[in-house]
C-alpha positions as CSV (number, residue, x, y, z in Angstrom):
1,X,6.0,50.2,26.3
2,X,6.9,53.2,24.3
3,X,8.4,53.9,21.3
4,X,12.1,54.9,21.1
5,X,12.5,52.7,24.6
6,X,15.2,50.3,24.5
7,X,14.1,46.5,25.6
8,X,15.1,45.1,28.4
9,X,18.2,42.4,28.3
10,X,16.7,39.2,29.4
11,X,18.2,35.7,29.3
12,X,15.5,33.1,27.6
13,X,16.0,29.4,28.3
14,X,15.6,27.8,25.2
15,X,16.1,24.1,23.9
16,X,17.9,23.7,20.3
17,X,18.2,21.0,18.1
18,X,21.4,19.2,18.5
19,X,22.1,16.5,16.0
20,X,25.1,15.1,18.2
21,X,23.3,13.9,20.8
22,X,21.2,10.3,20.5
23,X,18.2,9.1,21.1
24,X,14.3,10.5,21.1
25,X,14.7,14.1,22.5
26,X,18.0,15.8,20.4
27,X,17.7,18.9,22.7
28,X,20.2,20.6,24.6
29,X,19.7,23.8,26.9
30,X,20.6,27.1,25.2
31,X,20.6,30.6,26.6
32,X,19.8,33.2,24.5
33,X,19.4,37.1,25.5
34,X,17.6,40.1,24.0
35,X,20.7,41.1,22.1
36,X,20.9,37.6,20.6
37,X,17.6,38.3,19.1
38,X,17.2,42.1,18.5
39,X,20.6,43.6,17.9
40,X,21.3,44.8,14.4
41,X,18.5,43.7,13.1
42,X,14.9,45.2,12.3
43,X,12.3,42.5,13.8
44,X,8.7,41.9,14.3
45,X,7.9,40.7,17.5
46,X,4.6,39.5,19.2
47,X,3.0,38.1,22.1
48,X,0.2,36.0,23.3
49,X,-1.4,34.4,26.2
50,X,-0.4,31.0,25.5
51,X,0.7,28.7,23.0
52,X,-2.1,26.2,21.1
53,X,-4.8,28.9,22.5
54,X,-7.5,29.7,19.7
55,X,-7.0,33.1,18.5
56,X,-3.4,32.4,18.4
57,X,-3.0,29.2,16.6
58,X,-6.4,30.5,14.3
59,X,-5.0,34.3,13.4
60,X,-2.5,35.6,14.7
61,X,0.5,33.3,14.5
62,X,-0.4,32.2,11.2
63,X,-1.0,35.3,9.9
64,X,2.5,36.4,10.8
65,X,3.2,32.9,8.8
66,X,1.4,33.4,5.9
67,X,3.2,36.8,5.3
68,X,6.5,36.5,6.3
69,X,7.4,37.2,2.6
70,X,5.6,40.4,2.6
71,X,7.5,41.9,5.8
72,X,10.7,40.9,4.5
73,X,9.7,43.3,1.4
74,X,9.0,45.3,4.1
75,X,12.7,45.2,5.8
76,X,11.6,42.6,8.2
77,X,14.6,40.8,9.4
78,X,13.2,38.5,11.5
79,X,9.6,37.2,12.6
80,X,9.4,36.2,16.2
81,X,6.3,34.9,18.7
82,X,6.6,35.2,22.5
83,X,4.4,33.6,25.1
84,X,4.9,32.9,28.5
85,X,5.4,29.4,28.0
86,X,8.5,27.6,28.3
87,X,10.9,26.2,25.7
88,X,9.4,22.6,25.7
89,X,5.5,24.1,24.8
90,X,7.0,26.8,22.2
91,X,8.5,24.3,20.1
92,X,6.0,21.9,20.0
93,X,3.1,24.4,18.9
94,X,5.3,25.7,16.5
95,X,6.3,22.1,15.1
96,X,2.5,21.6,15.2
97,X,1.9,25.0,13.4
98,X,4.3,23.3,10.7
99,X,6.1,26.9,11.0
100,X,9.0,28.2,8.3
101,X,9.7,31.6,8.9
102,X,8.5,32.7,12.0
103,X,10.3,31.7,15.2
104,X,9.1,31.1,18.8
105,X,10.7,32.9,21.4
106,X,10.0,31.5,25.3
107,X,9.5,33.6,27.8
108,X,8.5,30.9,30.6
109,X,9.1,32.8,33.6
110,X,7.6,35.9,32.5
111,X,10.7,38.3,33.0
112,X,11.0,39.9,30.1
113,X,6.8,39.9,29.5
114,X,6.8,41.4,33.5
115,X,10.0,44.1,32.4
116,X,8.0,45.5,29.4
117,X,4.6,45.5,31.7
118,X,2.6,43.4,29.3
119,X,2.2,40.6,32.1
120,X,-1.3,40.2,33.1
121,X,-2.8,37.5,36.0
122,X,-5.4,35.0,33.9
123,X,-6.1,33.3,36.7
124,X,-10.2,33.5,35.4
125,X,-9.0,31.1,33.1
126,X,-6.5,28.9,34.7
127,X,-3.3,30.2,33.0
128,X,-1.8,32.1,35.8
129,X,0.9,35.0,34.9
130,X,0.7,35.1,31.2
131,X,1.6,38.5,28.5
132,X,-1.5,40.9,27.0
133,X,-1.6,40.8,23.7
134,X,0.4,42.9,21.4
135,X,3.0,43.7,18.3
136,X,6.0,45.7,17.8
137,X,8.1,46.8,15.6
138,X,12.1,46.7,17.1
139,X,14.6,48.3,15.5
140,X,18.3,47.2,16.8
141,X,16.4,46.4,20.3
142,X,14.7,49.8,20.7
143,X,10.9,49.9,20.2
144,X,10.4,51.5,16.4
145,X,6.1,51.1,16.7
146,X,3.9,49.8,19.2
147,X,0.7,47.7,18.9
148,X,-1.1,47.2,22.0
149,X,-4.4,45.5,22.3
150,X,-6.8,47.5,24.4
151,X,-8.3,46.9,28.0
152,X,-5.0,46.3,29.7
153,X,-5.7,44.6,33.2
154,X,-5.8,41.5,35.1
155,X,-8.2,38.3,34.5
156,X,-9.7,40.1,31.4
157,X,-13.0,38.5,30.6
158,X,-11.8,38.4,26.7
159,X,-9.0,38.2,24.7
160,X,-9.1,41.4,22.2
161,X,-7.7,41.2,18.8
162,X,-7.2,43.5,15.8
163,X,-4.8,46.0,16.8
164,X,-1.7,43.5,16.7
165,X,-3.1,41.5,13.8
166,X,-0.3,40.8,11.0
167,X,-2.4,43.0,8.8
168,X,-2.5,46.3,11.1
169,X,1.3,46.0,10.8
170,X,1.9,45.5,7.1
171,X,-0.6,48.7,6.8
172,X,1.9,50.5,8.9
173,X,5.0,49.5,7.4
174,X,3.3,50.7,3.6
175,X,2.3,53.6,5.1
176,X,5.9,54.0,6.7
177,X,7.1,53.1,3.8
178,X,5.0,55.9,1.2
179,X,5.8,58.3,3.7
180,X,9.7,57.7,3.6
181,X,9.6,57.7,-0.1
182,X,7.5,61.0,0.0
């Protein structure tokens, strides 16, 4: 992905709290698309390999928790976490991430991971299609910075992290922000 590219319009299948219906699981089916999420608003938006994994339920997620505050100083609308995990997995890692401010966005067939070429095979580890790691910035759904972890490629023997961390972003919105003011 580069900047100034528009994202793709994809439709994610998600499940919503629905107070009318009864019973255990208060869920109904809800589709929501790339405008739904991204237009008119100035976002932060990340991705992982997978939901409950250790560097993402450890650092990275909760980082982007922990400061949510901080990017809305920022002019962060929004705060969201994809994976390439469906609906039923997103919101339970983010009920057992007890999370406020940052919402999960599920991506379980991969299209819209695939579309931006983040999609990766970790097959190595047993996850099948899954996204690379990385931030962005979006802007009214076109691509304002770009924070890609390094080593792009298939059944990657590690899982870098550093260059999407919650705290190489907040360095580049000061910086954006001093050089704005300058």
């Amino acid at each position: 992905m580069r900047t100034g590219v528009a994202l793709p319009n994809v439709t994610f299948r998600t499940r919503v709290r629905d107070e009318s219906i009864e019973g255990p699981n208060p869920f109904r089916w809800q589709d929501m698309t790339t405008a739904d999420y991204f237009k008119g608003k100035r976002v932060i938006l990340f991705s992982l390999p997978g939901a409950f994994t250790p560097t993402c339920s450890t650092y990275q997620l909760p980082g982007f928790e922990k400061n949510a505050e901080t990017f809305r100083a920022q002019g962060i609308d929004e705060i969201y976490c994809m994976s390439v995990n469906d609906s039923f997995v997103m919101n339970q890692w983010a009920k057992s991430q007890n999370l406020e401010a940052v919402k999960v966005i599920p991506d379980g067939s991969g299209e819209f991971t695939r579309r931006i070429g983040m999609l990766v095979n970790k097959d190595n580890l047993g996850f099948g299609m899954r996204s690379w790691r990385y931030a962005a910035i979006i802007t009214d759904g076109v691509v304002e910075a770009w924070f890609e972890e390094p080593g792009l490629c298939d059944n990657h023997g590690e899982d870098p992290y550093g260059v999407s961390s919650p705290e190489n972003l907040l360095e580049y919105l000061a910086n954006a922000k001093a050089e704005a003011a300058a």
